[in-house]
C-alpha positions in Angstrom: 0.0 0.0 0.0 1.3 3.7 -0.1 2.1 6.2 2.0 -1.0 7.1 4.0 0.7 10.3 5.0 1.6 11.7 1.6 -0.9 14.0 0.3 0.1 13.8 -3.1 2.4 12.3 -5.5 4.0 14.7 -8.5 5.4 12.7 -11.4 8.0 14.6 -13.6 7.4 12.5 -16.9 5.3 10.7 -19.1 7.0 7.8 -20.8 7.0 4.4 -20.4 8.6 4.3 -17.0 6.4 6.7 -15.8 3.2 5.2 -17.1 4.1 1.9 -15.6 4.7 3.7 -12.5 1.2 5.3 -12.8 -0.3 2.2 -13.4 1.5 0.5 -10.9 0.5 3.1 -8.1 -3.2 3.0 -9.0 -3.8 -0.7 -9.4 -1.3 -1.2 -6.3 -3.9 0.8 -4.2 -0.8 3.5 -3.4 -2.8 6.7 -3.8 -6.6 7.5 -5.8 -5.9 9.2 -9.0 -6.8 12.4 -8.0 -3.8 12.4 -5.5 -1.4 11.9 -8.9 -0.5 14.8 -10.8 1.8 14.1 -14.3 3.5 16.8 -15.9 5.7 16.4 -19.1 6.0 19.2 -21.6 7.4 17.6 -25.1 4.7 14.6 -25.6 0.9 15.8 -25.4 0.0 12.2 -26.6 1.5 10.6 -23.7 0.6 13.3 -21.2 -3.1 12.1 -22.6 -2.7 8.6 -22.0 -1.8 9.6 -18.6 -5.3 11.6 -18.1 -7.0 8.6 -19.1 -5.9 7.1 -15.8 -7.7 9.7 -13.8 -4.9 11.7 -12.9 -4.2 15.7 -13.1 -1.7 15.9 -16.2 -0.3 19.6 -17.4 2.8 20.9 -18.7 3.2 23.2 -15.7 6.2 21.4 -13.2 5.0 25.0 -10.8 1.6 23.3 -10.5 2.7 19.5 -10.2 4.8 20.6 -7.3 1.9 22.8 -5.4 -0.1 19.7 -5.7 2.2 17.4 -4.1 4.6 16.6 -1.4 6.5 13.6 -3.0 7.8 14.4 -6.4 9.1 11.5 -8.6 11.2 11.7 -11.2 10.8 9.4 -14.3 12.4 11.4 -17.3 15.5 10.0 -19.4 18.8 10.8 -18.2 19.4 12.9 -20.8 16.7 15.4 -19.9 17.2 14.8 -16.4 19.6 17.9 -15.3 17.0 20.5 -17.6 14.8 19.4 -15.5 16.2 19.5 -12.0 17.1 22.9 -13.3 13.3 23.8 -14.0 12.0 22.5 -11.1 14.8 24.8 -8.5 12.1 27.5 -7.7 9.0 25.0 -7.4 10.2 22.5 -4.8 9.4 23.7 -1.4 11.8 22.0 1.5 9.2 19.8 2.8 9.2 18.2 -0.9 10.7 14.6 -1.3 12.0 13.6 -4.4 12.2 10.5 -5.4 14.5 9.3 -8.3 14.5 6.6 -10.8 16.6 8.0 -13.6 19.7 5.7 -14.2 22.8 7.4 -13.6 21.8 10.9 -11.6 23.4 10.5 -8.5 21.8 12.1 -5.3 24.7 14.4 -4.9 24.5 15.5 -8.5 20.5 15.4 -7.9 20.8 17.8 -4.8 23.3 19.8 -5.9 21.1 20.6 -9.8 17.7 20.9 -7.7 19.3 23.9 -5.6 21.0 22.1 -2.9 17.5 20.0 -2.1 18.5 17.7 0.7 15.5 15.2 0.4 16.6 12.9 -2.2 16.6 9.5 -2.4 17.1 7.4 -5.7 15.1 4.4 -6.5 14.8 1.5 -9.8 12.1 0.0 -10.4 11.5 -1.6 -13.6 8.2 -2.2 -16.1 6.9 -4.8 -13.9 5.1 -1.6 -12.2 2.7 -2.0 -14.6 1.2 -5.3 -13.0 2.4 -4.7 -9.7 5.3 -7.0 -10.1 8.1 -4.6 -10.0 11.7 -5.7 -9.0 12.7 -2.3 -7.3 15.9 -1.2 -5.4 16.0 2.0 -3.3 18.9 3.1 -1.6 19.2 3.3 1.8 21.5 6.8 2.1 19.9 9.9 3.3 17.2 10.7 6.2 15.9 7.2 7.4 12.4 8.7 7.2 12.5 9.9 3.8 13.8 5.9 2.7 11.0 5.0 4.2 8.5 6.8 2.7 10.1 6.1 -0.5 9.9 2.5 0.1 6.0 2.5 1.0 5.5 4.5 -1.3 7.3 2.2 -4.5 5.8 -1.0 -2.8 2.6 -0.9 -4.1 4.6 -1.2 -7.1 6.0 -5.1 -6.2 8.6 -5.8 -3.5 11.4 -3.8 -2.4 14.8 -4.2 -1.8 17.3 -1.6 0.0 20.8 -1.3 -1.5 23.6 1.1 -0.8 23.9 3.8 -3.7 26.5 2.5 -5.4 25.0 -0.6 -6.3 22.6 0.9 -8.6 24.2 0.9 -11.3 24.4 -2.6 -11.1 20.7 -3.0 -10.3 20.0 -0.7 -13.1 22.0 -3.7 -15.7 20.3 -6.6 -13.9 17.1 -5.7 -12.8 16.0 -2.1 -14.6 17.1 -3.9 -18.3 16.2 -7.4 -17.2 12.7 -7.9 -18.5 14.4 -6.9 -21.6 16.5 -10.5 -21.5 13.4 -12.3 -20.3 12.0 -11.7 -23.6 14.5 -12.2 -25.5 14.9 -15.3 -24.5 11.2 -15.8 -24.8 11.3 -14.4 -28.3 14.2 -17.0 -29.2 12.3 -20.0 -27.4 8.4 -19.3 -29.2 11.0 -18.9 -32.9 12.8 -22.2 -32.2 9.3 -24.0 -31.4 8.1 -22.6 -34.8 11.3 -23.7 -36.5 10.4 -27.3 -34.9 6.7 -27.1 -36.5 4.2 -25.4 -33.9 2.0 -23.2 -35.0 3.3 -19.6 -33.7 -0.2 -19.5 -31.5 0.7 -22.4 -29.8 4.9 -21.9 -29.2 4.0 -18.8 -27.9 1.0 -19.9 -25.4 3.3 -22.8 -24.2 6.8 -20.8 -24.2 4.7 -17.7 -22.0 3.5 -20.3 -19.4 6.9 -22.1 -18.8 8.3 -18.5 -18.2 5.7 -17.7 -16.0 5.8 -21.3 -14.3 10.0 -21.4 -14.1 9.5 -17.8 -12.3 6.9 -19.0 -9.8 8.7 -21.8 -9.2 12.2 -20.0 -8.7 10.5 -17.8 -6.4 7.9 -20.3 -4.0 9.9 -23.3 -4.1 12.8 -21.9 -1.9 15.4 -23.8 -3.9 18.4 -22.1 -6.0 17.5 -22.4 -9.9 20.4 -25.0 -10.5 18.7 -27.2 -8.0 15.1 -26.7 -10.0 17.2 -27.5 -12.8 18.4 -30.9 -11.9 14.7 -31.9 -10.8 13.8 -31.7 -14.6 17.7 -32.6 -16.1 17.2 -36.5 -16.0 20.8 -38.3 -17.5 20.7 -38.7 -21.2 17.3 -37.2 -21.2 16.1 -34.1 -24.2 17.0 -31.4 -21.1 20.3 -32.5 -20.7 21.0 -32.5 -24.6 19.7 -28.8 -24.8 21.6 -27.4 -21.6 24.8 -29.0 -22.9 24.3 -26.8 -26.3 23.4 -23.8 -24.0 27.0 -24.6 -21.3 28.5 -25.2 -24.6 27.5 -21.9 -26.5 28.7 -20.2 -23.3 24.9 -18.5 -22.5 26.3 -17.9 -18.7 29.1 -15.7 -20.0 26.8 -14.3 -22.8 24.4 -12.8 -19.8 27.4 -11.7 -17.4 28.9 -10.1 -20.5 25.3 -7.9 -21.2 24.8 -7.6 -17.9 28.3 -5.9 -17.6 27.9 -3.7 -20.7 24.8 -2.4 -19.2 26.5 -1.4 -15.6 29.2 0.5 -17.9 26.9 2.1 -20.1 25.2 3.3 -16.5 28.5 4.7 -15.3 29.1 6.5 -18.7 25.6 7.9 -18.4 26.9 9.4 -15.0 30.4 10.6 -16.0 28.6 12.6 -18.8 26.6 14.2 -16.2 29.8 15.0 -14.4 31.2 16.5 -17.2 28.4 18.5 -18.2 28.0 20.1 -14.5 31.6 20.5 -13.8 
């Protein structure tokens, strides 16, 4: 549930992150739509999707804030500093911001919104929009403030609490990971095709082992290799397929993306740095 004592949430931001978030909030029972205000100035088509939800939308960040005491911020990295800038003269100091652009750190973020001292940076990922968000929130910064942040994400799916300077690698695991779920979902209902199902039915049967394998992972209490063995009978069609996978090196494959996306996160903050210095 959310934050019982927030009177009203501002999101900075109307793209996909933030209309997960949206989503997430409302069908999580966080806050009644007309607690939610939306503001984003460059895409009137999303900032109307968002108004179909029930919320307050406008191009105004001045009236977002006035309406609001917890301010999120879901914009792209690259926009992320124009809008700290534009937000300076709006945020009041009872204000808590709350961040979920990759790469912004809460020093940069304080510094850019006028020395603002309630900050704390958050990733969550598109599983917002079903309430089944894997999202990290970092513990630095006034105890209270995490913990508002916190309630206020998990309506969004569970929450996990990470020093800062693991987000970055959260970001490359966690923030891009349902990206890699379906792309290996993707791969999977093509291969089924290639072996003669009809694409209705690969896709029906590959969606449900995901959604099985991740149920499983999660309820059963055992480590994934162990599920694994439970189905990997000797010299049985498993075995012959995770043998191709060991032998096509899939395990480095995913630490070497998973890597290139924690660099690309660090890049994304070094530009900042550069730009601000």
């Amino acid at each position: 549930m959310g934050d019982e004592g927030t009177r009203g949430v501002g999101v900075i931001g109307a793209g996909a992150m933030a209309q997960a978030l949206l989503k997430g909030l409302l069908a999580g029972g966080g806050l009644p739509p007309q607690r939610i205000a939306v503001a984003n100035r460059g895409d009137r088509v999303r900032l109307g999707q968002a108004a179909e939800l029930g919320v307050h939308t406008t191009v105004d960040k001045g009236d977002v804030c006035r309406r609001s005491d917890v301010i999120v911020l879901a914009v792209k990295p690259r926009d992320a500093l124009e809008v700290c800038h534009q937000l300076r003269e709006h945020l009041r100091p009872d204000h808590l911001v709350v961040s979920v652009a990759a790469g912004l750190g809460s020093g940069v973020l304080r510094r850019e919104l006028g020395d603002h001292r309630r900050v704390v940076r958050a990733m969550p990922n598109t599983g917002s929009l079903i309430s089944a968000s894997a999202t990290a929130v970092a513990y630095e910064g006034d105890p209270g403030d995490v913990r508002r942040a916190a309630r206020l994400l998990a309506s969004l799916g569970p929450i996990e609490l990470v020093p800062e300077a693991q987000l970055d690698a959260v970001t490359a695991l966690s923030g891009s990971g349902p990206a890699y779920v379906y792309l290996l979902i993707e791969a999977m209902i093509a291969a089924g095709v290639a072996e003669g199902l009809p694409e209705d039915v690969a896709r029906a049967l590959t969606l449900q082992t995901a959604l099985g394998a991740a149920r499983m992972a999660c309820e059963s209490g055992l480590r994934p290799d162990e599920l694994s063995r439970q189905i990997a009978s000797p010299g049985g069609t498993t075995v012959a397929a995770l043998q191709v996978l060991e032998q096509r090196e899939i395990r480095l494959a995913v630490h070497d993306a998973v890597h290139s996306a924690r660099e690309r996160a660090r890049e994304i903050a070094e530009t900042f740095a550069r730009e601000i210095s």
